[in-house]
C-alpha positions as CSV (number, residue, x, y, z in Angstrom):
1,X,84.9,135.2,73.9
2,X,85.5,132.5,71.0
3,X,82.9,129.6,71.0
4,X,84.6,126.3,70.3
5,X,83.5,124.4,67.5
6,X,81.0,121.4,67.4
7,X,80.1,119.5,64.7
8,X,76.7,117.5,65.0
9,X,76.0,115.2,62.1
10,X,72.4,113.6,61.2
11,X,72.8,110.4,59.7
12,X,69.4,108.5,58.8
13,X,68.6,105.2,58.3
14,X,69.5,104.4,54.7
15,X,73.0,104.5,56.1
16,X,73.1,103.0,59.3
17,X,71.5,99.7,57.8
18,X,74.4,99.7,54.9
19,X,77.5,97.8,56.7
20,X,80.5,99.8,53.8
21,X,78.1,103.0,53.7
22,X,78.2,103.0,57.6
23,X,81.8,102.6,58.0
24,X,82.9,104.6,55.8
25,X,80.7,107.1,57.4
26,X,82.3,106.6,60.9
27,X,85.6,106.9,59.6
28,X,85.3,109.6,57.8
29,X,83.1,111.5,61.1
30,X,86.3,110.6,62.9
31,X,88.6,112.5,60.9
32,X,86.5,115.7,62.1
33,X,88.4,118.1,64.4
34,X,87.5,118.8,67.5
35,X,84.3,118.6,69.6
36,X,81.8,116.2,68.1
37,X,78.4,114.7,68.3
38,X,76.3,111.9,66.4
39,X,72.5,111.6,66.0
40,X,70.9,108.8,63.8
41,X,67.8,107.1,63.0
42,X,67.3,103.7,61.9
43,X,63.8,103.1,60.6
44,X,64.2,100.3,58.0
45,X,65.8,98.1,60.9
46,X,63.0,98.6,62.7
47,X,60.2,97.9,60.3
48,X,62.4,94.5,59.2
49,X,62.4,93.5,63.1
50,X,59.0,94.5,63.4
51,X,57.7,92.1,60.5
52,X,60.2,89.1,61.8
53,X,58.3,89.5,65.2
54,X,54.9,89.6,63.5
55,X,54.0,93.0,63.8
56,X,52.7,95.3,61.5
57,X,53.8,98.5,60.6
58,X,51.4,101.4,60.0
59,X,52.7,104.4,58.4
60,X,51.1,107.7,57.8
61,X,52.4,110.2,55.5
62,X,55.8,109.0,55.9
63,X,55.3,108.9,59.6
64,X,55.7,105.8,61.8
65,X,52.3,104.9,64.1
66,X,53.8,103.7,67.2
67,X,51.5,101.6,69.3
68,X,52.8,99.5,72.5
69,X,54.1,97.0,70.3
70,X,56.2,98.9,68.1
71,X,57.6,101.1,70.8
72,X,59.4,97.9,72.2
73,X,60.6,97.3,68.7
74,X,61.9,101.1,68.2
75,X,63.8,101.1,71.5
76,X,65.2,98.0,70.7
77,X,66.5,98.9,67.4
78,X,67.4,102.5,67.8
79,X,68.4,102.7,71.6
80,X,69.9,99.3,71.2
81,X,71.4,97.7,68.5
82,X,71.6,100.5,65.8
83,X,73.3,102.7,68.5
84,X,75.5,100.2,69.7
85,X,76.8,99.1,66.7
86,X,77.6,103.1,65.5
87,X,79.5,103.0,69.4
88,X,81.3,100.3,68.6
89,X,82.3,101.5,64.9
90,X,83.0,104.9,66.5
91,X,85.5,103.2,69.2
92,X,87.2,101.4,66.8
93,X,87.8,104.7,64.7
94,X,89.5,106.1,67.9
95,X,86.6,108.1,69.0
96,X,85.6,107.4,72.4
97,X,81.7,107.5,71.9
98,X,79.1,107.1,74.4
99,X,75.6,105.9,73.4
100,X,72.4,107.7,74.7
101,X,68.4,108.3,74.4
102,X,67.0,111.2,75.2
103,X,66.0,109.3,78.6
104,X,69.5,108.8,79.9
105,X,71.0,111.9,81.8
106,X,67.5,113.4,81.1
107,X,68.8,114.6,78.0
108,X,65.8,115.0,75.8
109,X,62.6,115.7,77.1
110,X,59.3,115.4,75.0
111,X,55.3,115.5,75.5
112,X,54.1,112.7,73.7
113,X,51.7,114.0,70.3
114,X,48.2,115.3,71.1
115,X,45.7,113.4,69.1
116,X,44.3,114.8,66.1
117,X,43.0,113.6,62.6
118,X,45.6,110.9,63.6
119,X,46.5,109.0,66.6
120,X,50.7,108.6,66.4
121,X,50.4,106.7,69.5
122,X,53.6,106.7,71.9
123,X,55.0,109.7,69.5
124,X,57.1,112.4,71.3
125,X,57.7,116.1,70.2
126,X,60.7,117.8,71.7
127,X,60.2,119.9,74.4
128,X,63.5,120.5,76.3
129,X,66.9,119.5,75.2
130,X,69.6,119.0,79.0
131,X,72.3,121.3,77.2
132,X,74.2,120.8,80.5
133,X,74.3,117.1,80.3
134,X,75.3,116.9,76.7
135,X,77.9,119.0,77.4
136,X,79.1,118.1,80.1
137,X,80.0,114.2,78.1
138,X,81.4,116.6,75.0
139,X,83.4,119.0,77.9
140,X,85.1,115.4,78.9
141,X,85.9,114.3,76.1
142,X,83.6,112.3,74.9
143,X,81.2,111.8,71.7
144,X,77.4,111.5,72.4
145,X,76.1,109.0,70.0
146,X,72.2,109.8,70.6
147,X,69.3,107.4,69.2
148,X,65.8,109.1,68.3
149,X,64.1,107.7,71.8
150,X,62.9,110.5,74.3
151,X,61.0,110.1,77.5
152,X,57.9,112.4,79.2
153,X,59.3,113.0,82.5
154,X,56.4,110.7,83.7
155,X,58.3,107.2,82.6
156,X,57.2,106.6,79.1
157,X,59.2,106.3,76.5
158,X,58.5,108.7,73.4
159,X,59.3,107.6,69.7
160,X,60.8,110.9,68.0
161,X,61.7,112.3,64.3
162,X,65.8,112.3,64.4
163,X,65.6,115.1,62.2
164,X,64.1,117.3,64.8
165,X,66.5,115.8,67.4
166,X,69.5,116.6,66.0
167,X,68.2,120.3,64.9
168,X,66.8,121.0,68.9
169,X,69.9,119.7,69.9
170,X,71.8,122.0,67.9
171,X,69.5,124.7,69.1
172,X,70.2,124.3,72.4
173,X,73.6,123.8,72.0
174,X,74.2,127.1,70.2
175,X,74.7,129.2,72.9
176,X,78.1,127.4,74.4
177,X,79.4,126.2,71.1
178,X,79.8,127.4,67.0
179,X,77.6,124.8,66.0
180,X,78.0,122.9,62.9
181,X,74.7,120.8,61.6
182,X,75.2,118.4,58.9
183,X,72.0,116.4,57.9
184,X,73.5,113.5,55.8
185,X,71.9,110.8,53.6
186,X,72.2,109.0,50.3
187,X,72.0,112.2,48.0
188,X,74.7,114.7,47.4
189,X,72.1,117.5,48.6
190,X,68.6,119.4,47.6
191,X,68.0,118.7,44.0
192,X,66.4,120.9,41.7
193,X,66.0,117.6,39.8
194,X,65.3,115.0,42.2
195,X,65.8,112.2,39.1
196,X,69.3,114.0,38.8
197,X,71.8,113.7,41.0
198,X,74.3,115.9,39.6
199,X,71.7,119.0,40.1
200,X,72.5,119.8,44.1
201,X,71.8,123.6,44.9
202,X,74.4,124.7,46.4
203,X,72.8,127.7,49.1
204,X,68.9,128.2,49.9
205,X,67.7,131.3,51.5
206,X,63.9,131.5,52.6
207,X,62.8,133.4,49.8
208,X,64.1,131.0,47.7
209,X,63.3,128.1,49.3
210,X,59.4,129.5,49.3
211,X,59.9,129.4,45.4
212,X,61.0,125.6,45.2
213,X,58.3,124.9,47.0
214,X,56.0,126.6,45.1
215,X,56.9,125.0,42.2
216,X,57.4,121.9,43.2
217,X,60.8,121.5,43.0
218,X,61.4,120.5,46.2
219,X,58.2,118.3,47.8
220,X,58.1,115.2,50.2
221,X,60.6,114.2,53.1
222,X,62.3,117.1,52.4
223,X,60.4,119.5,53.3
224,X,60.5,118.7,57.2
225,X,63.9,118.5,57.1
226,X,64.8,122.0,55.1
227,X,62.0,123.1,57.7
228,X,64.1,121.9,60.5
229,X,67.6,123.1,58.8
230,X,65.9,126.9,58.4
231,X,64.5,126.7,62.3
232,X,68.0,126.3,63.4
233,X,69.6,129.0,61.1
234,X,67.1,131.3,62.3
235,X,67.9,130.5,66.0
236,X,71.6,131.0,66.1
237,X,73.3,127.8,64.8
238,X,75.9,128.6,62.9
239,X,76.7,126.2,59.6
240,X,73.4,124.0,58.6
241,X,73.8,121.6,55.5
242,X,72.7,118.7,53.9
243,X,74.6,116.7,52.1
244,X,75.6,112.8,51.3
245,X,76.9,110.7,53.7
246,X,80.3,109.7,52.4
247,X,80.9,114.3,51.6
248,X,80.4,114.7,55.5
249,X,83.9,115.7,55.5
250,X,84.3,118.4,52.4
251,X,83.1,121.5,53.3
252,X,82.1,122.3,50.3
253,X,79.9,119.7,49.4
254,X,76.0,119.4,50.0
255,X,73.5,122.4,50.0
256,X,74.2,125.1,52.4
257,X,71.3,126.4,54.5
258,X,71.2,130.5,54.8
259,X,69.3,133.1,56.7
């Protein structure tokens, strides 16, 4: 039997904090046919509240440290007003969007980050994503809108990567529906050049993508998420690119992800 279609899209933070980027994004993620699903992040918001409130943020290697402080700020500003907004831009599109952590309906389920050379503090990896629940809102027509907050099972919240979310989420999704992943941000894809936008490669297999890395081509933030776009090819999703926000709608555009 024929899956039906479903299109998740990643947007990160750059976007989500840049009123025309954003809008243009929403209206162009509700021109998408069929069964759809949003997951974004929103760091920058968060860091700006953070340092209006007086608290400091510590990063490590890109990676937020969230201590009891900044895990009121993060749900705040991701569960809360970044979401919302997106709900709100989504419902005025025509798409009837509901907004979500991974707390509400049990949806995402994580066990906070075992302490090693570095204490992430209330930092959750994902364990189990409730594909019943999330489909049940897609089944009835609506559009899950899902903020990067998770809980333990044991009433704590659980700060977590968005990247990951929407890729275990796609994951677990992948055996109902032909799923669709597009990780979007400000950059038309993977670079060979990252000073040149114009050089986006257009496919990366494994092998390949073990030779950028090797030399150096492709290093940083992206290397997590390439990690998370090849973990979902490999279990069963179905389309994984990355592309720029405003392209979310060619299907052409943006650097296809291959097994």
């Amino acid at each position: 039997m024929k899956k039906e279609k479903l299109t998740i899209i990643k947007v990160g933070g750059k976007i989500v904090e840049d009123g025309s980027a954003l809008q243009r994004l929403l209206s162009d993620f509700s021109t998408i046919d069929g069964r759809k699903l949003l997951v974004h992040g929103g760091g920058r918001s968060a860091t700006a509240l953070a340092a209006r409130l007086g608290i400091e943020t510590k990063m490590v290697d890109g990676r937020r440290i969230t201590d009891d402080s900044m895990l009121e700020v993060v749900t705040m500003v991701y569960g809360g007003l970044v979401n919302k907004r997106i709900v709100a831009g989504l419902q005025a599109a025509g798409v009837n969007a509901v907004g979500l952590t991974g707390a509400d309906m049990n949806a995402v389920l994580s066990v906070r980050r075992s302490v090693g050379v570095v204490d992430y503090g209330w930092v959750g990896d994902v364990r189990i994503v409730n594909s019943d629940a999330i489909s049940t809102l897609v089944e009835n027509g609506y559009c899950p809108v899902i903020a990067p907050i998770t809980h333990d099972g044991k009433g704590h919240l659980l700060n977590t990567n968005a990247d990951t979310m929407a890729g275990e989420t796609a994951k677990a999704l992948a055996s109902r529906y032909d799923v669709d992943l597009v990780y979007c941000f400000e950059k038309a894809g993977v670079l060979f050049d990252e000073n040149d936008d114009s050089s986006v490669i257009d496919e990366i297999n494994p092998c390949e993508y073990s030779e950028l890395k090797k030399s150096g081509k492709i290093t940083g933030g992206m290397i997590p998420k390439l990690d998370n776009a090849f973990s979902c090819v490999a279990a069963g999703v179905s389309r994984v690119v990355i592309t720029r926000a405003d392209l979310i709608a060619d299907a052409n555009a943006g650097t296809k992800i291959v097994g």
